[in-house]
C-alpha angles and dihedrals in degrees: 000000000000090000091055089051096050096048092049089054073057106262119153128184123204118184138205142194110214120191115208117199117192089266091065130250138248118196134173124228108214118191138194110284083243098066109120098168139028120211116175161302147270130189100201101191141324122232141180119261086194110067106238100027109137109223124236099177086195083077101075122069130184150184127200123222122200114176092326088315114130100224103163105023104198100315129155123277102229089049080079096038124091099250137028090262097052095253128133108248102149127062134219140014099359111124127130123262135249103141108195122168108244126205101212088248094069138148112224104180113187103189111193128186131202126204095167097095092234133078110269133190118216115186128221145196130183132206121217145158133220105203116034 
């Protein structure tokens, strides 16, 4: 109910699934050519690619790029998560806010570090409008 609610106001979500090897990862998070505003991010969990890896979400660290604004500057990934260990444990439309107008031909960098030795996944959504 709440999620209908929320796409007819206008709310879209796009997710990503972005692998971290040990050398770091840059990905780009490409959204619809609609999209007129950006709203926020969630980083829904962060897992072990490598069975057996035990997770220290501290050890990822990211920064978020909109258009050449620095949005995120090296912060830590589970700031940005829904609980203190990086797991999802709420539910929508929780994410955390950083509106931006978009153009529809916009860069969206998201720059991820990783200092755990193994390859992680975080996984991310965006939230986005396409009218503002």
């Amino acid at each position: 109910m709440v999620k209908d609610i929320s796409y007819r106001q206008g709310l879209r979500s796009k997710g990503f699934q972005v692998t971290v090897p040990t050398t770091g990862a840059d990905q780009t998070l490409s959204l619809s050519g609609l999209a007129k505003q950006f709203e926020g991010i969630l980083f829904s969990s962060t897992t072990a690619a490598a069975p057996g890896t035990v997770i220290d979400p501290a050890q990822l660290r990211i920064s978020l790029i909109i258009n050449n604004d620095v949005v995120i500057d090296d912060d830590v990934a589970y700031n940005y998560a829904l609980s203190s260990n990086g797991s999802f444990s709420g539910g929508f439309p929780f994410f955390i806010p950083f509106p931006r107008r978009l153009t529809g031909q916009d860069t969206i960098l998201l720059r991820v570090t990783n200092s755990s030795g193994a390859t992680q996944i975080l996984n991310t959504t965006v939230y986005y409008r396409n009218e503002i």
